[in-house]
N, C-alpha and C positions, 0 to 999 in steps of 0.2 A: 504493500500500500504506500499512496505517497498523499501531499496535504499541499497542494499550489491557491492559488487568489482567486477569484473569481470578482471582477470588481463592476459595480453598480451605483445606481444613484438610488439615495435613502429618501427616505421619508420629508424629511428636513433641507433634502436638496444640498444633499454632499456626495462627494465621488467615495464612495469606503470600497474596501474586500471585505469578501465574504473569503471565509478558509473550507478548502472543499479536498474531503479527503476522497480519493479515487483507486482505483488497480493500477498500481506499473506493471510497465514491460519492461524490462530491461536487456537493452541492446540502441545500437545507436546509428540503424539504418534507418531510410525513408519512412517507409512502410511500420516498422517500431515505432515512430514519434506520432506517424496519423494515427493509429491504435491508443495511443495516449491521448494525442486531442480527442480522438472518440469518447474515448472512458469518462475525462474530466468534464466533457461537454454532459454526457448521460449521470453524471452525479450531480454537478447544478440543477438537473430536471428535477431529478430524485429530491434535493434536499429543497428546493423552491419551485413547485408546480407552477408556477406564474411564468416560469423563467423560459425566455427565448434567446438562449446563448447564442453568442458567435466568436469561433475561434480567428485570432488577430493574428496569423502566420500564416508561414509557406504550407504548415502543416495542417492546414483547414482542407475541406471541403468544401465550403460557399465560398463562390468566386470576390464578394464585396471582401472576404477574409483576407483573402489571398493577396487581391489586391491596396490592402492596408496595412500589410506587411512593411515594415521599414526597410526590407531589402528591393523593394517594388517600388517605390512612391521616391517620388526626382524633388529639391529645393535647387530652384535655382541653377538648373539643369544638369544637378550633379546627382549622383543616385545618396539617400538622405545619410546611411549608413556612414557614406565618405562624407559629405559635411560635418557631421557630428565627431569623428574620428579626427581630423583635420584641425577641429576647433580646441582640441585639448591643450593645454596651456603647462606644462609638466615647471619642476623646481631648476630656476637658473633661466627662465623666458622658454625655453624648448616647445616648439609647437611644428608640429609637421604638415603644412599646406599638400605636401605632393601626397597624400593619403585622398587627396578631390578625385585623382588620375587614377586609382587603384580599383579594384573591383569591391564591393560591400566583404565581401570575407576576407578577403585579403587587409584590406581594411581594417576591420575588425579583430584580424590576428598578426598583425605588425609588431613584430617583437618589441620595438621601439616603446610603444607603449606600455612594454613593462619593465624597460631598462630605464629611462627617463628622471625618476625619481614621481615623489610626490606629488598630483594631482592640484594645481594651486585655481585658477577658472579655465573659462570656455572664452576666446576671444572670434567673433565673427563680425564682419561687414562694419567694420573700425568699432565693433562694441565691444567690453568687457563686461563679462557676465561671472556674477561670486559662484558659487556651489549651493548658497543656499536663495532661497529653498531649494531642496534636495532635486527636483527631477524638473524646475522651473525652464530651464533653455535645453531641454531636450523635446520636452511638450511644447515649447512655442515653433520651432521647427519643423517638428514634424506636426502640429497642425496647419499650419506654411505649408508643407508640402503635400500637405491632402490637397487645402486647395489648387494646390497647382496639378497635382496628378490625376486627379476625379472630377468628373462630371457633376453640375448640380445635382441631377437625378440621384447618381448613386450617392454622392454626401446626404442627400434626405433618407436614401435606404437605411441608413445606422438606426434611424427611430424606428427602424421593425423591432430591434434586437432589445434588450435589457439586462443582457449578464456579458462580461468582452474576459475571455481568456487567452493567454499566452501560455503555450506547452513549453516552449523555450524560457520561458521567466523561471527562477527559481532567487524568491527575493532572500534567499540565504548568502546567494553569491552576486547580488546584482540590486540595481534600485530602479532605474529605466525600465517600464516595459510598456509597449504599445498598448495591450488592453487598458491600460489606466487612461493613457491616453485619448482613446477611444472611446472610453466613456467621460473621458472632459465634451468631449465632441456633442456626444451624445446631451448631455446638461446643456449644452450650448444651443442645439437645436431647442431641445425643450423650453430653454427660457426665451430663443429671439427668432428660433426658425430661422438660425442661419450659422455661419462661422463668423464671429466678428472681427475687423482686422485692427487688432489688440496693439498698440506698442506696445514695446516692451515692460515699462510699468505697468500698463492698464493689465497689461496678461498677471503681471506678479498680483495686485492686483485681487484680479477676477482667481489665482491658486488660491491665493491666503484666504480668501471667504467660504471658497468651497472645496477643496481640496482638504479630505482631513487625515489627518495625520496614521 
């Protein structure tokens, strides 16, 4: 058994997880991880009949999943992965622009980024962004790059859904993950029927209110 997020909007109009415990597989092929998004999708049902999940990876089966994947979706004509990887600001100024050119996994597993030293902001488009709050300039990005990669149409699709999982998230090892993300989207439809185009304060913002801890 394993125990991943399941994250939603509350009653009170906050992005929370729910903790949903599911079956693993253990194995680390394709076909292993959709088996998992299965399972954890079919536990959300179980534990909330209301619930209309959607897995936020490569590893879904609904196409709007798939394509809200942050290995899928372009900022700024770069795939988002390599933006976000790119923007790391490491100890001693170190920040690697040529990670824009790389492929999102490649990206993603650049040793650099763990040789580097300590993690100090995220510098993008002459901005400096702190660390805190915790997942603030990753969510304003990749909601940036929904709009630029989706269609009105399928951005309204998300308000089918009510529960956003990531099989790749395991917030033991990580704090980023697109389903949170996704259900900021999600609260965003809900309150304006739309994605609003947030500076960067108005975003920090629109997290501290609703985004809960």
């Amino acid at each position: 058994m394993a125990v991943r997020p399941a994250f939603c909007i509350s009653q009170n109009q906050k992005v929370i997880a729910k903790q949903i415990e599911f079956q693993w597989i253990s194995g680390l092929s394709f076909q292993q991880k959709q088996k998992n998004a299965d399972s954890l999708l079919e536990a959300v049902k179980n534990a909330y009949p209301e619930a209309n999940p959607l897995e936020i990876s490569t590893r879904g089966r609904i196409e709007l999943g798939v394509k809200l994947s942050a290995f899928n979706l372009k900022y700024q004509g770069y795939p988002l992965e390599c933006v976000y990887q790119s923007s790391k600001v490491f100890q001693h100024g170190k920040n690697y622009p040529d990670l824009l050119l790389k492929t999102p996994r490649d990206a993603k597993l650049d040793p650099r980024l763990q040789e580097s030293g300590q993690l100090m902001a995220f510098y993008h488009d002459g901005i400096t962004w702190a660390l805190e709050p915790k997942t603030a300039f990753y969510d304003y990005i990749y909601i940036r790059a929904v709009l630029e990669s989706l269609k009105p149409d399928e951005i309204q699709q998300i308000k089918n859904y009510n529960y956003f999982t990531d099989i790749e998230f395991n917030p033991k090892t990580g704090f980023n993950t697109q389903a949170r993300t996704v259900a900021e989207i999600r609260l965003m439809l809900e309150l304006y029927d739309r994605i609003p185009l947030y500076t960067r304060q108005e975003f920090i913002t629109f997290y501290q209110n609703y985004i809960a801890d």
